[in-house]
gemmi code that builds the backbone of each chain (N, CA, C; Angstrom):
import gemmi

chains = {
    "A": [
        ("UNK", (-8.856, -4.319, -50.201), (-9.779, -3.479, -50.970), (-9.118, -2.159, -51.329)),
        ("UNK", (-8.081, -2.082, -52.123), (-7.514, -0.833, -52.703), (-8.331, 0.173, -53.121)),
        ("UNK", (-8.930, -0.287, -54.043), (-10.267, 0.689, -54.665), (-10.817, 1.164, -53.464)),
        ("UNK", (-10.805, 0.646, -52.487), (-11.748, 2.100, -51.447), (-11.150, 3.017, -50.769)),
        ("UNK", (-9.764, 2.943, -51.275), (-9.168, 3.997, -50.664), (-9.210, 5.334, -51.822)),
        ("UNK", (-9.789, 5.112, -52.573), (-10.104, 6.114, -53.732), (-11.361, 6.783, -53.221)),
        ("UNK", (-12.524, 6.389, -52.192), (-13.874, 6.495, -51.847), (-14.645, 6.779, -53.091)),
        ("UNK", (-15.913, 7.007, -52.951), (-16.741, 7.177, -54.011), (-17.985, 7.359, -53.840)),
        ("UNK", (-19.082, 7.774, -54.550), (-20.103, 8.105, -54.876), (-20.785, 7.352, -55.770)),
        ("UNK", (-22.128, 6.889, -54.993), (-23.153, 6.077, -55.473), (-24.421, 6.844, -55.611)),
        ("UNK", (-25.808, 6.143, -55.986), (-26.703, 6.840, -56.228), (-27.653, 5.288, -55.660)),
        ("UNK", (-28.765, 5.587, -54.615), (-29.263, 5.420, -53.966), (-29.841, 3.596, -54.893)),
        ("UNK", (-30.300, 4.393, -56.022), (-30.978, 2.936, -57.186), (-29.923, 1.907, -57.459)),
        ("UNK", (-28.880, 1.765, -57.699), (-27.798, 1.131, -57.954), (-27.720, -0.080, -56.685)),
        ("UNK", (-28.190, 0.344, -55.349), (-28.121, -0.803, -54.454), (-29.191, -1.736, -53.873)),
        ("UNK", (-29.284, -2.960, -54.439), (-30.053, -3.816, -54.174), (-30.972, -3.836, -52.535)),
        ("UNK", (-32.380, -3.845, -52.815), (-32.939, -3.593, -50.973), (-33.457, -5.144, -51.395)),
        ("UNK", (-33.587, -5.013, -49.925), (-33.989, -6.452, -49.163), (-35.057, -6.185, -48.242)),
        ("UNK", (-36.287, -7.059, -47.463), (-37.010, -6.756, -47.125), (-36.339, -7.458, -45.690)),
        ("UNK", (-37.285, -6.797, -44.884), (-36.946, -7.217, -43.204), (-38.537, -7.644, -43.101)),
        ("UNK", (-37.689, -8.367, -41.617), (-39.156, -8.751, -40.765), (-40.034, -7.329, -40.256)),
        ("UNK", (-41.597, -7.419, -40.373), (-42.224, -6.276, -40.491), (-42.522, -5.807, -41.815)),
        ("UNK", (-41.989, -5.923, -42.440), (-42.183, -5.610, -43.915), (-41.115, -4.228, -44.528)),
        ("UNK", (-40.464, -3.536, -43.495), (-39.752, -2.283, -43.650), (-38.863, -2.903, -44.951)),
        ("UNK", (-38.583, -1.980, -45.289), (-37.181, -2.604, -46.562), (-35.811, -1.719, -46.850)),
        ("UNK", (-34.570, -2.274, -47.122), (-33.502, -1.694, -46.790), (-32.543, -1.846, -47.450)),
        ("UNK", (-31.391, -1.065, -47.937), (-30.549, -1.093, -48.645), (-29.096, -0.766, -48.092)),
        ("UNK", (-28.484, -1.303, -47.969), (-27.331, -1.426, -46.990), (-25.994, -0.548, -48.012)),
        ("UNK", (-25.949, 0.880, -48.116), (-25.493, 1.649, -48.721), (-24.074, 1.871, -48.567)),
        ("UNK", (-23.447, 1.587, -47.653), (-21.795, 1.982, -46.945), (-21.890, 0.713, -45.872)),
        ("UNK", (-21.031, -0.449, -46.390), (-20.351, -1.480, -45.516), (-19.247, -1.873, -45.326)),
        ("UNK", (-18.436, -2.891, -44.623), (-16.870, -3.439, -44.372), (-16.897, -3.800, -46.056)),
        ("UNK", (-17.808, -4.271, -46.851), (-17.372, -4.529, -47.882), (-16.775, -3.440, -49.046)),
        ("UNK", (-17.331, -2.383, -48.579), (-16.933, -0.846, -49.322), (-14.996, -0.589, -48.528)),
        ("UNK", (-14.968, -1.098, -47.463), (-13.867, -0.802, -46.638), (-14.053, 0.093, -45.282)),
        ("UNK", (-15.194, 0.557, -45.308), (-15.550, 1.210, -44.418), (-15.156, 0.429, -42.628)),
        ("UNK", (-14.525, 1.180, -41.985), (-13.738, 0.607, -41.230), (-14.553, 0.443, -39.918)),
        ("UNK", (-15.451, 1.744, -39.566), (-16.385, 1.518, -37.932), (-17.739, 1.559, -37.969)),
        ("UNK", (-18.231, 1.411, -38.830), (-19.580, 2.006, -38.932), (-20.233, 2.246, -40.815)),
        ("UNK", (-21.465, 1.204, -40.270), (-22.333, 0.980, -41.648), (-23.637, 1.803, -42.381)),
        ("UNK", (-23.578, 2.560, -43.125), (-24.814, 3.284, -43.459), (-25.715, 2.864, -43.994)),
        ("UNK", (-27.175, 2.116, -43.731), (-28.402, 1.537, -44.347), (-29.262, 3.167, -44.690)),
        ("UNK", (-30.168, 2.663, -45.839), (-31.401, 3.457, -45.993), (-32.465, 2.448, -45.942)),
        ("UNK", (-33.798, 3.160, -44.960), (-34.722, 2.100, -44.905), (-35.921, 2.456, -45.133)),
        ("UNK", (-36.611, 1.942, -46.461), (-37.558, 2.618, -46.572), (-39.228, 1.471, -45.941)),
        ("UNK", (-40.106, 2.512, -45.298), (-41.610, 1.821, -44.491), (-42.756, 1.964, -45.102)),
        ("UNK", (-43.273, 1.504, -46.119), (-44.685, 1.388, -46.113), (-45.760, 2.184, -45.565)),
        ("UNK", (-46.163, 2.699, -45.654), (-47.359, 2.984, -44.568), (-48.496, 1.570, -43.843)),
        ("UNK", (-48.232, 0.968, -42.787), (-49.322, 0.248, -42.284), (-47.663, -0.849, -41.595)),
        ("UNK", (-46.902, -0.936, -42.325), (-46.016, -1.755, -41.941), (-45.071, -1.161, -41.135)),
        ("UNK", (-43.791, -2.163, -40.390), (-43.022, -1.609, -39.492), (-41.314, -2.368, -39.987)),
        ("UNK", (-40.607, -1.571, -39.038), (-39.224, -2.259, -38.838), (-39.185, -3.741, -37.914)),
        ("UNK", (-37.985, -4.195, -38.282), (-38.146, -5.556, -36.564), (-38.897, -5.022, -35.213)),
        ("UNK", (-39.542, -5.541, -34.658), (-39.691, -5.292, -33.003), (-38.583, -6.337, -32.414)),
        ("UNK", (-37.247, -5.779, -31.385), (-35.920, -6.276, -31.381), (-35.239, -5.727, -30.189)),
        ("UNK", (-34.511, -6.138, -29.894), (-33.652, -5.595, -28.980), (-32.043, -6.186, -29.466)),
        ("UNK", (-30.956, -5.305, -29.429), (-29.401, -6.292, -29.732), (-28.678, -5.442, -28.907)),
        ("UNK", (-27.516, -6.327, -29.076), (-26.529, -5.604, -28.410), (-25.636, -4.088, -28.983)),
        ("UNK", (-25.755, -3.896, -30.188), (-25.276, -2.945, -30.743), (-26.411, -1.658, -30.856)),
        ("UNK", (-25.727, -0.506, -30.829), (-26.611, 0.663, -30.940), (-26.809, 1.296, -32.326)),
        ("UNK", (-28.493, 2.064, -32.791), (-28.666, 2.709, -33.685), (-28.813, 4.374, -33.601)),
        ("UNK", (-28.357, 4.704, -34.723), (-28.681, 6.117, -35.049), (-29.489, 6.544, -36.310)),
        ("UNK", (-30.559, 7.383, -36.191), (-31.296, 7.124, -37.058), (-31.910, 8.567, -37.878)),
        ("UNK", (-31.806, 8.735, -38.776), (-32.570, 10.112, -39.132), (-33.952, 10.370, -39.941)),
        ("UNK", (-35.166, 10.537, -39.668), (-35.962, 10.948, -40.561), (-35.983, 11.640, -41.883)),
        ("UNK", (-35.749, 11.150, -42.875), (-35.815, 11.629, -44.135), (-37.106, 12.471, -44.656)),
        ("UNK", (-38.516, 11.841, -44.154), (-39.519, 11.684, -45.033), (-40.634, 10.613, -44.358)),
        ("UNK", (-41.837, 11.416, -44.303), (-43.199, 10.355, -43.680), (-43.155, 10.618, -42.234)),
        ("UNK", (-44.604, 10.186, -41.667), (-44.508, 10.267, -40.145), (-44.905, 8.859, -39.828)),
        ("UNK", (-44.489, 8.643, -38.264), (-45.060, 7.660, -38.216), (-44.774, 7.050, -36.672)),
        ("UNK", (-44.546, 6.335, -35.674), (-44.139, 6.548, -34.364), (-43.023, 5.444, -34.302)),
        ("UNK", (-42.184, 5.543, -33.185), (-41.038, 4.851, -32.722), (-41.814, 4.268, -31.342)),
        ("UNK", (-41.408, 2.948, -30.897), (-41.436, 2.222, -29.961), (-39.967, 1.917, -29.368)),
        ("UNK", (-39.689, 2.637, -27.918), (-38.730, 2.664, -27.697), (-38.595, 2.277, -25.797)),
        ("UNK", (-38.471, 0.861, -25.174), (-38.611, 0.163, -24.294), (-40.181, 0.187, -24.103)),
        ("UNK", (-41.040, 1.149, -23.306), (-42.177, 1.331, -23.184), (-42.733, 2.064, -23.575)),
        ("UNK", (-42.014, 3.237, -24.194), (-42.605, 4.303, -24.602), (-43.021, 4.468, -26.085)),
        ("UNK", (-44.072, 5.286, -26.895), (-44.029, 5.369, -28.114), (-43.623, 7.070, -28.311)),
        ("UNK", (-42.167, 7.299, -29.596), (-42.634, 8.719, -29.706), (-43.134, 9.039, -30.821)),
        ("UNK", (-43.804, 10.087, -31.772), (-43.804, 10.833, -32.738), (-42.767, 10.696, -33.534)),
        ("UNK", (-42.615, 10.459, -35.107), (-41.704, 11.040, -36.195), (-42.086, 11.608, -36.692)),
        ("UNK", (-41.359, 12.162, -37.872), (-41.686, 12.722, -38.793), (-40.327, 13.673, -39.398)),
        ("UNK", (-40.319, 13.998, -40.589), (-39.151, 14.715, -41.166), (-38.059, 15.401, -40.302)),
        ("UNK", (-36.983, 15.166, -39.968), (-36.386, 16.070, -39.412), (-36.188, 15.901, -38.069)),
        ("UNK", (-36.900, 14.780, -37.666), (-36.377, 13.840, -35.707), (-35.254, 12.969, -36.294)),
        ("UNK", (-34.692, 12.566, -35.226), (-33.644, 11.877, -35.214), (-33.484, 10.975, -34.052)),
        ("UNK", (-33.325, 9.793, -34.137), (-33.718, 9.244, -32.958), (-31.815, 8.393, -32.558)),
        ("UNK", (-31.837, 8.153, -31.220), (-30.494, 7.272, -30.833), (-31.116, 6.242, -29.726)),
        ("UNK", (-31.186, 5.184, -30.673), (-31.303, 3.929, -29.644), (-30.249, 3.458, -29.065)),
        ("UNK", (-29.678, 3.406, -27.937), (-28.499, 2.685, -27.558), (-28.876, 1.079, -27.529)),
        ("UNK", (-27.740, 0.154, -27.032), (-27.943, -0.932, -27.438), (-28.808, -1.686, -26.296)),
        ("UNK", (-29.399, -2.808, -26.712), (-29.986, -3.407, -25.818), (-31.336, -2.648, -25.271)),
        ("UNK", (-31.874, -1.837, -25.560), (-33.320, -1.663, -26.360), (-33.834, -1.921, -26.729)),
        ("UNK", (-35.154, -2.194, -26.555), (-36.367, -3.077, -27.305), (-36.738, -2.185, -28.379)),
        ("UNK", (-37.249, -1.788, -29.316), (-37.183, -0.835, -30.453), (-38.031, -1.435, -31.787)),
        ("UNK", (-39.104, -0.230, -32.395), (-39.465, -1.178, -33.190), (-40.203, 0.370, -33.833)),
        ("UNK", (-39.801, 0.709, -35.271), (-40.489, 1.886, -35.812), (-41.770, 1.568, -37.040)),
        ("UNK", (-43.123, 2.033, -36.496), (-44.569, 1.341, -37.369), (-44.774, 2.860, -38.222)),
        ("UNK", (-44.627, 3.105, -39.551), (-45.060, 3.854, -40.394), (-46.539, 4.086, -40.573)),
        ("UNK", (-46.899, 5.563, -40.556), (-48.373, 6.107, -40.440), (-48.541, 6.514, -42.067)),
        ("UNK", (-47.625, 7.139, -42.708), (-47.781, 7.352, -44.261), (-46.092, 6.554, -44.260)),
        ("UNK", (-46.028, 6.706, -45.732), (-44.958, 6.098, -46.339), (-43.188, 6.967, -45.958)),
        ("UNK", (-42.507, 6.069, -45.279), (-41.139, 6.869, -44.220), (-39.990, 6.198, -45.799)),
        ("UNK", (-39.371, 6.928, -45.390), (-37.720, 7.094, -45.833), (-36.881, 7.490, -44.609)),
        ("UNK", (-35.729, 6.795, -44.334), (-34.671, 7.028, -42.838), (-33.268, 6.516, -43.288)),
        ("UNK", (-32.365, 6.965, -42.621), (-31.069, 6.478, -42.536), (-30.542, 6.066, -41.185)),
        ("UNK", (-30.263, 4.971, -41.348), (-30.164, 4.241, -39.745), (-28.660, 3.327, -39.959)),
        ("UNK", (-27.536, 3.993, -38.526), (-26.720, 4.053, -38.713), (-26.037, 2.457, -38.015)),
        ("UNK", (-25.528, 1.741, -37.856), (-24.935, 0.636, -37.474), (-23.790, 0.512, -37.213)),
        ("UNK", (-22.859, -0.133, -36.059), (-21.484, -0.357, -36.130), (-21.677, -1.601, -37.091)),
        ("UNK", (-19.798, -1.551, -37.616), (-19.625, -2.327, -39.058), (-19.803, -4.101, -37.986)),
        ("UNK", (-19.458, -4.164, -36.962), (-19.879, -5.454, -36.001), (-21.401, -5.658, -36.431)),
        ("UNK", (-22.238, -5.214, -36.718), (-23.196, -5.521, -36.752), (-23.428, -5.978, -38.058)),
        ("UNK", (-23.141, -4.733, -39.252), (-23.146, -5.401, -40.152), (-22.504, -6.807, -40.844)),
        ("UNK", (-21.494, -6.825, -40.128), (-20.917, -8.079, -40.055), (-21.724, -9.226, -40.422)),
        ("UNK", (-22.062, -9.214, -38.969), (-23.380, -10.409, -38.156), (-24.892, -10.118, -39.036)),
        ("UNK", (-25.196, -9.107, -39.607), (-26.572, -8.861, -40.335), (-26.290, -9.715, -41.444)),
        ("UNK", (-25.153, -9.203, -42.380), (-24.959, -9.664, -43.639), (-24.324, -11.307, -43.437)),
        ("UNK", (-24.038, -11.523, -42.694), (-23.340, -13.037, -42.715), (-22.046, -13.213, -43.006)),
        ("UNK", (-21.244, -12.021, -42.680), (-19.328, -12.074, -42.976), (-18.679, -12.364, -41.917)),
    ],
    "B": [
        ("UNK", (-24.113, 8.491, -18.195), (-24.770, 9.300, -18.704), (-26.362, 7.712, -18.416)),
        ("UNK", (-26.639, 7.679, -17.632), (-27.639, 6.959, -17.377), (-29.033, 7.269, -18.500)),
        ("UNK", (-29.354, 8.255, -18.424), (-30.753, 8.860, -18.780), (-30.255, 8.194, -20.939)),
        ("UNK", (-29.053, 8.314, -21.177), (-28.906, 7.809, -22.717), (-29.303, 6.403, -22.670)),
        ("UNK", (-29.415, 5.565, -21.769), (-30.010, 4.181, -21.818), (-31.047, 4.114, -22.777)),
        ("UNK", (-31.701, 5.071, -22.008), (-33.606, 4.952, -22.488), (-33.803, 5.246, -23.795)),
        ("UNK", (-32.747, 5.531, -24.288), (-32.660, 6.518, -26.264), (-33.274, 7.459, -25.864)),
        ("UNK", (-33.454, 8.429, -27.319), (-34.241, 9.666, -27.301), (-34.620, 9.692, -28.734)),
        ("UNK", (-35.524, 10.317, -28.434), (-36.095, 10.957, -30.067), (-35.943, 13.082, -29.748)),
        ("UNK", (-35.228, 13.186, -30.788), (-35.150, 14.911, -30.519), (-35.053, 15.475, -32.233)),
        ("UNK", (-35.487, 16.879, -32.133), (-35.964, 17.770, -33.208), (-34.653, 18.273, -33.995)),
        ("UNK", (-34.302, 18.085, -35.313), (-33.332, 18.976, -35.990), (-32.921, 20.308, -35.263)),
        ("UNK", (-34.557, 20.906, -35.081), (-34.549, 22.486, -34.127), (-33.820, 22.564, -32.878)),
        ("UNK", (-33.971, 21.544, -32.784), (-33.182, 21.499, -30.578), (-32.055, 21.750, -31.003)),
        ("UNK", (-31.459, 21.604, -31.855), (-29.489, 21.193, -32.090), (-29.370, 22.144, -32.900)),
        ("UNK", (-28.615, 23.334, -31.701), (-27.597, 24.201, -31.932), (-26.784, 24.133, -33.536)),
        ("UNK", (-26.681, 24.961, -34.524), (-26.334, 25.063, -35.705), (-24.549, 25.869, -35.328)),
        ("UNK", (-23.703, 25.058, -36.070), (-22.475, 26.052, -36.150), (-21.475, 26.276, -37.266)),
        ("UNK", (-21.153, 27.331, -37.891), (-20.446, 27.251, -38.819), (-19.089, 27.231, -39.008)),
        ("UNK", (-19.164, 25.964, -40.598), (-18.044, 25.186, -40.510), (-16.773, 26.315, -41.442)),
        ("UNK", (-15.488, 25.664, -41.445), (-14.861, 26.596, -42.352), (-15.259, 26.785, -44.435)),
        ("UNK", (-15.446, 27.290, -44.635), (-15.944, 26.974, -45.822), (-17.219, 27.713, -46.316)),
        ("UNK", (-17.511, 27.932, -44.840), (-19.298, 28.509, -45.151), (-20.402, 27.343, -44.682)),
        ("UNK", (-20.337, 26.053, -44.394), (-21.574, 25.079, -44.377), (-21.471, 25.433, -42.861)),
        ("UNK", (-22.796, 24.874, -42.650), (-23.410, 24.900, -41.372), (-23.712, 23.613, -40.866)),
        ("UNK", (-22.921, 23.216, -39.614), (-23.108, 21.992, -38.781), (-23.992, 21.629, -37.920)),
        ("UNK", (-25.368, 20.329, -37.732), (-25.336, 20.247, -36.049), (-24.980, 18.851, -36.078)),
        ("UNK", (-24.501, 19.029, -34.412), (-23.549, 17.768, -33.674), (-25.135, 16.688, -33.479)),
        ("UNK", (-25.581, 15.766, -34.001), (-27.288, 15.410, -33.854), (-26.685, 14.381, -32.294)),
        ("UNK", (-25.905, 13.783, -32.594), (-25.747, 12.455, -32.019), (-24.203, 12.184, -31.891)),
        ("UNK", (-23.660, 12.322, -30.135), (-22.321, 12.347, -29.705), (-21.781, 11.149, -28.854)),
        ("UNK", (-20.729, 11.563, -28.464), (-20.464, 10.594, -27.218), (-21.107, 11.387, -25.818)),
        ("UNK", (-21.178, 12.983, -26.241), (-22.179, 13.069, -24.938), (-23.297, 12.953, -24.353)),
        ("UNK", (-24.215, 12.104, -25.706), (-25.427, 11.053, -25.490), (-25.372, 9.999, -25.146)),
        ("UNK", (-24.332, 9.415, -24.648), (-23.778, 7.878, -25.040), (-23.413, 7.232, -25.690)),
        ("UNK", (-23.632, 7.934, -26.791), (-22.816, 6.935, -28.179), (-21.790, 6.534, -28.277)),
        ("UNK", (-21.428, 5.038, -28.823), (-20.375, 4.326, -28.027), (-19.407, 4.641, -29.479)),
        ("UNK", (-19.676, 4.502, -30.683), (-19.154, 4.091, -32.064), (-19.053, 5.325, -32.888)),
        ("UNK", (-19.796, 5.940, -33.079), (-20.222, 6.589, -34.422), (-20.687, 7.762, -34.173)),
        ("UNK", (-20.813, 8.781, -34.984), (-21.509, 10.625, -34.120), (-22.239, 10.604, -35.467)),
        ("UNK", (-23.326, 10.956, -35.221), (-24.343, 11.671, -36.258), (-24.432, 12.937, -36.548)),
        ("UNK", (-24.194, 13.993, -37.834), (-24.375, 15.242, -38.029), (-25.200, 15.983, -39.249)),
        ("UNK", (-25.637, 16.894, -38.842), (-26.587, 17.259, -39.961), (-25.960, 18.232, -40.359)),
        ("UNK", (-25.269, 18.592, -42.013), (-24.515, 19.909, -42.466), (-25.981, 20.266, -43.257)),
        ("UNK", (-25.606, 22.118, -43.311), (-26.393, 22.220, -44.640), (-24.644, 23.091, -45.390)),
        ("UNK", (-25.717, 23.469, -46.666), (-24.465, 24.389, -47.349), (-25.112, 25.448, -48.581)),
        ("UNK", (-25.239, 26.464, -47.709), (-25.936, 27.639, -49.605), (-25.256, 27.400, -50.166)),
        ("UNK", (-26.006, 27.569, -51.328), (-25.397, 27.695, -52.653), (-24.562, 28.961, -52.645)),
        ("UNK", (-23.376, 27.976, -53.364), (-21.768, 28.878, -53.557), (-21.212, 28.845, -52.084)),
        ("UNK", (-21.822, 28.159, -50.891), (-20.597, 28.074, -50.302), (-20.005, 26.221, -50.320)),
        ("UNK", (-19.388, 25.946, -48.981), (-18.778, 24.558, -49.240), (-18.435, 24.122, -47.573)),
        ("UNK", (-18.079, 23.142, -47.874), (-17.693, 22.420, -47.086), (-15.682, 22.521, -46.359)),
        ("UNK", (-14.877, 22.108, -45.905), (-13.920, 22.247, -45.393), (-13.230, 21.064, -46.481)),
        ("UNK", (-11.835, 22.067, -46.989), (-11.107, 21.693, -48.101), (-10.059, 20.924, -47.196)),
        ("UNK", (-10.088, 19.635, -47.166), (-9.267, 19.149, -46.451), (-8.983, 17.279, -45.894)),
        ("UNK", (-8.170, 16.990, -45.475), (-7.948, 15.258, -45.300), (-7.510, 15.474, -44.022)),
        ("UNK", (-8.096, 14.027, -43.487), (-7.882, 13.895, -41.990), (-7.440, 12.225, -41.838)),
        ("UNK", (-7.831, 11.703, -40.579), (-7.392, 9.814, -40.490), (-8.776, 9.359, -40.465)),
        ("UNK", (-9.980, 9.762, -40.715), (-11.282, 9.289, -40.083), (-11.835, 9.279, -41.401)),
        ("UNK", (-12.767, 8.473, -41.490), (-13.764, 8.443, -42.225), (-15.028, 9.489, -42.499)),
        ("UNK", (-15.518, 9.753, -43.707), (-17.065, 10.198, -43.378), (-18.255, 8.676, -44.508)),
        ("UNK", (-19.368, 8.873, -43.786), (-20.141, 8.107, -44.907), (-21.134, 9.645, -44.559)),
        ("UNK", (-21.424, 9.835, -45.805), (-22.746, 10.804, -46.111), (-23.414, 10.504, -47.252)),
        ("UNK", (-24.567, 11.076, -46.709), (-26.089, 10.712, -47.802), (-26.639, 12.059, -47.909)),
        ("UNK", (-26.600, 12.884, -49.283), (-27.124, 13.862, -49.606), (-28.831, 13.831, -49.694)),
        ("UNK", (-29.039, 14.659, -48.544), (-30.612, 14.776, -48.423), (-31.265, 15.684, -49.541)),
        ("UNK", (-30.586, 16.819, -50.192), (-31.358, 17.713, -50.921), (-30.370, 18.622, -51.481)),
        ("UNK", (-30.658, 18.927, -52.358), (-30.050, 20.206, -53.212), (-28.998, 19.868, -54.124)),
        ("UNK", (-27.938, 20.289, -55.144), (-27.428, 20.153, -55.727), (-25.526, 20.330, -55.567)),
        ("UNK", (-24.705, 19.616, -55.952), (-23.470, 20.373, -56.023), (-22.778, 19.380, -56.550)),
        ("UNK", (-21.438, 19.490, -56.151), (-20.471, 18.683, -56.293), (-19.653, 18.243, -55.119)),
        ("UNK", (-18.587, 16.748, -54.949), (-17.941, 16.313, -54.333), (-16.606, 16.613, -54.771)),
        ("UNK", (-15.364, 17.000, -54.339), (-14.185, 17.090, -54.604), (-13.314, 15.349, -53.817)),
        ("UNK", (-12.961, 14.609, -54.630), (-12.233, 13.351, -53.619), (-10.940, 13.396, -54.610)),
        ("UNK", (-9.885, 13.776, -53.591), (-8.656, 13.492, -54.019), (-8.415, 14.597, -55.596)),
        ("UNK", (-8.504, 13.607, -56.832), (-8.056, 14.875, -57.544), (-9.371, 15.147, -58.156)),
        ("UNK", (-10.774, 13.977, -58.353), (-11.633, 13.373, -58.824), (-12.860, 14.594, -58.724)),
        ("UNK", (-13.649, 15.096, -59.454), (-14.583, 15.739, -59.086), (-16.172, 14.955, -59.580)),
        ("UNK", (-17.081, 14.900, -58.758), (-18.201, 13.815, -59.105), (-19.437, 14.844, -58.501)),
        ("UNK", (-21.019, 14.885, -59.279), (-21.651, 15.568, -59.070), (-22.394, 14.669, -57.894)),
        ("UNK", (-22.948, 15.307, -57.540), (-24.236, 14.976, -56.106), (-25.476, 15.735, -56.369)),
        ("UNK", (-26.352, 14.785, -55.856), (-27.751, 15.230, -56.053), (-28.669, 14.468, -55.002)),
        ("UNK", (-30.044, 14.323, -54.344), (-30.668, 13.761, -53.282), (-30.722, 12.376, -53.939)),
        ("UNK", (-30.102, 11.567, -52.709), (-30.441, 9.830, -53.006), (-28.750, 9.530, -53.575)),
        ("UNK", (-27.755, 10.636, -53.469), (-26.484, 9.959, -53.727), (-25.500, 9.848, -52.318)),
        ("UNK", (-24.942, 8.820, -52.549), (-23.952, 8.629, -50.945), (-22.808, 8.737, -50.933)),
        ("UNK", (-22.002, 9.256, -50.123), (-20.222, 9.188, -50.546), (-19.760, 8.653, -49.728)),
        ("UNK", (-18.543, 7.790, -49.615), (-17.614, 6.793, -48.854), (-16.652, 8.081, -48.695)),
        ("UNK", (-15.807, 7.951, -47.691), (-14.899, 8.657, -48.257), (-13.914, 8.241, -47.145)),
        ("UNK", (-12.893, 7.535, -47.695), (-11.824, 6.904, -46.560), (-11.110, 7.971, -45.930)),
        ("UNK", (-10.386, 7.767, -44.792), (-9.450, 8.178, -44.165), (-7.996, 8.473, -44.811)),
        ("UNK", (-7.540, 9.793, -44.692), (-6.493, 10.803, -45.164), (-7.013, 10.935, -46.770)),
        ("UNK", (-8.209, 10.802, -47.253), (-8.175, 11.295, -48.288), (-8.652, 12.695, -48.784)),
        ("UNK", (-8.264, 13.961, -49.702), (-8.825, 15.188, -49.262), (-9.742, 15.364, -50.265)),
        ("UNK", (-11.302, 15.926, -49.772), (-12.241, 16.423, -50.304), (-12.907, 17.450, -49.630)),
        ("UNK", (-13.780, 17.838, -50.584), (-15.080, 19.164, -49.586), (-16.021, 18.640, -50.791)),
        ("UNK", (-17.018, 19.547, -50.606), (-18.343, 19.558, -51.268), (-18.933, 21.077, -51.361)),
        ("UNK", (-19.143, 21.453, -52.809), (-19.911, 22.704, -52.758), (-21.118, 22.570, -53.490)),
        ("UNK", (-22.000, 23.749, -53.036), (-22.930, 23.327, -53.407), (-23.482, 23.923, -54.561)),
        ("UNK", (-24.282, 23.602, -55.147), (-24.359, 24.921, -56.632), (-26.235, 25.090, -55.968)),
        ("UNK", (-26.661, 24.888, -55.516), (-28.285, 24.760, -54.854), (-27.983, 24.401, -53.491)),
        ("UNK", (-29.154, 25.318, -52.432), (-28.840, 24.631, -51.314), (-28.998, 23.544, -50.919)),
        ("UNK", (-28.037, 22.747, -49.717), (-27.598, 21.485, -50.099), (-28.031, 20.779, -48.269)),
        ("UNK", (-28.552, 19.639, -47.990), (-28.921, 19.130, -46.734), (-28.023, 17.831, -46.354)),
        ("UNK", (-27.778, 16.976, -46.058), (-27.283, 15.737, -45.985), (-26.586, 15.451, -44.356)),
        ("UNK", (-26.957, 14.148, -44.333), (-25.921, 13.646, -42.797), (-24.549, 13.090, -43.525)),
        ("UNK", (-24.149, 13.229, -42.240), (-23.067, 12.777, -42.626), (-21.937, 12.506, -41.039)),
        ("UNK", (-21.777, 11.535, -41.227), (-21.643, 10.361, -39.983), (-19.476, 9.797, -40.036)),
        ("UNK", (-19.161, 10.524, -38.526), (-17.808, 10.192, -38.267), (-17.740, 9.456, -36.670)),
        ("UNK", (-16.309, 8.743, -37.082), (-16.035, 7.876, -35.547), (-16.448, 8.895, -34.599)),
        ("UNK", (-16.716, 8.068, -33.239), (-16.489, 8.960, -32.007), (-14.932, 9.568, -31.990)),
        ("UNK", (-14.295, 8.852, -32.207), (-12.845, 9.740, -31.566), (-12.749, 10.845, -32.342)),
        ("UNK", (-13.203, 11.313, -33.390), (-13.544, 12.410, -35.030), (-13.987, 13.802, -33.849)),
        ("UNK", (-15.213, 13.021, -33.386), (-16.252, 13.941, -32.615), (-15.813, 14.297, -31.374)),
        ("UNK", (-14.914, 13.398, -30.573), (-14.579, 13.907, -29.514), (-13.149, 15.277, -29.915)),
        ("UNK", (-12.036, 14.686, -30.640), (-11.297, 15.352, -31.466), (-11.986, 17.234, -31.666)),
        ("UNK", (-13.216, 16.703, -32.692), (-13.807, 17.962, -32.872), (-14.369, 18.745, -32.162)),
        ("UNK", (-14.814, 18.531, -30.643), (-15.364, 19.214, -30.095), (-15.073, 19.536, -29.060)),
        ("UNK", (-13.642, 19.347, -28.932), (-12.896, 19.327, -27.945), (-12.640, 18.575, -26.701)),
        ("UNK", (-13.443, 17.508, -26.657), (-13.499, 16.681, -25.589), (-12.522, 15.794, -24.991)),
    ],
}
model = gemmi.Model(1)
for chain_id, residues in chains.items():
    chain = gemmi.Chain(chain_id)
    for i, (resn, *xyz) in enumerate(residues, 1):
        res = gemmi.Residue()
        res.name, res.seqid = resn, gemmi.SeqId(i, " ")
        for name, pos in zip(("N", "CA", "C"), xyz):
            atom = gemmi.Atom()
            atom.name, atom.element = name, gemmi.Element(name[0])
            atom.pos, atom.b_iso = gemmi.Position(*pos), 0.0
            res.add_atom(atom)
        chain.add_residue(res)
    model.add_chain(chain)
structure = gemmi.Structure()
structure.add_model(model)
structure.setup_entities()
């Protein structure tokens, strides 16, 4: 992948989203397919009433509130979002984020995962 | 670091702000001294007319401009930015970002970047 050693700049509409289980939906913005070597950048946008997977894996997330509130389920506990939290699930966590108004987030992935998400 | 098992959810506000060369302002959101095994999470901002650090390293960044206006410098290439645009930006290649409006965005490097940077 020569061309990614040039890097570059995209604009959010240009990348095809896909819906997940829960109904959350997501656009997989920076992957191994860009060249990106450790680590994958998704944007995921929630509905209000709907959620992300309820899940546990072996790989860990990082996640930032963009926009909307709404709560995180994180082993037993539920916390608060909203603009400006940031949450770090390590791996092997049960985890599952349910939107109260309509969320926007960036949730971070090793490129192993994306791997195994996307099917490469 | 046991207690990073459980994840966390924490406030933009909790995390210490520091300034970068250039004029932008850093926080460290998400390290290896949370547990993070892969990847460090950071939140820059940048007033308008200042910038980011003019410079190339071996690490990657992926960033997603949260707000405000400017430009990207990659290599010799200059490309505008605005909220909802993302930049790749491979390893040893040199850029900064200034901002012409104040400017928000994460922007996400290896752990070894973060340990590197923070002296660890």
């Amino acid at each position: 992948m020569a061309e990614s050693l040039k890097g570059f700049v995209k604009n959010l509409e240009e990348i095809e989203e896909m819906e997940m289980d829960g109904g959350a939906r997501i656009r997989w913005l920076i992957t191994h397919r860009d060249g990106a070597p450790t680590f994958s950048m998704r944007y995921i946008t929630i509905e209000k009433g709907k959620e992300t997977p309820a899940h546990a894996h072996d790989y860990e997330h990082e996640i930032f509130i963009i926009k909307g509130k709404g709560e995180v389920t994180l082993g037993n506990e539920k916390k608060e979002l909203k603009e400006g939290k940031f949450i770090f699930i390590p791996g092997n966590l049960f985890h599952k984020i349910h939107a109260n108004e309509d969320m926007a987030m960036i949730c971070v992935v090793p490129i192993k995962a994306a791997k195994l998400l996307l099917g490469d």
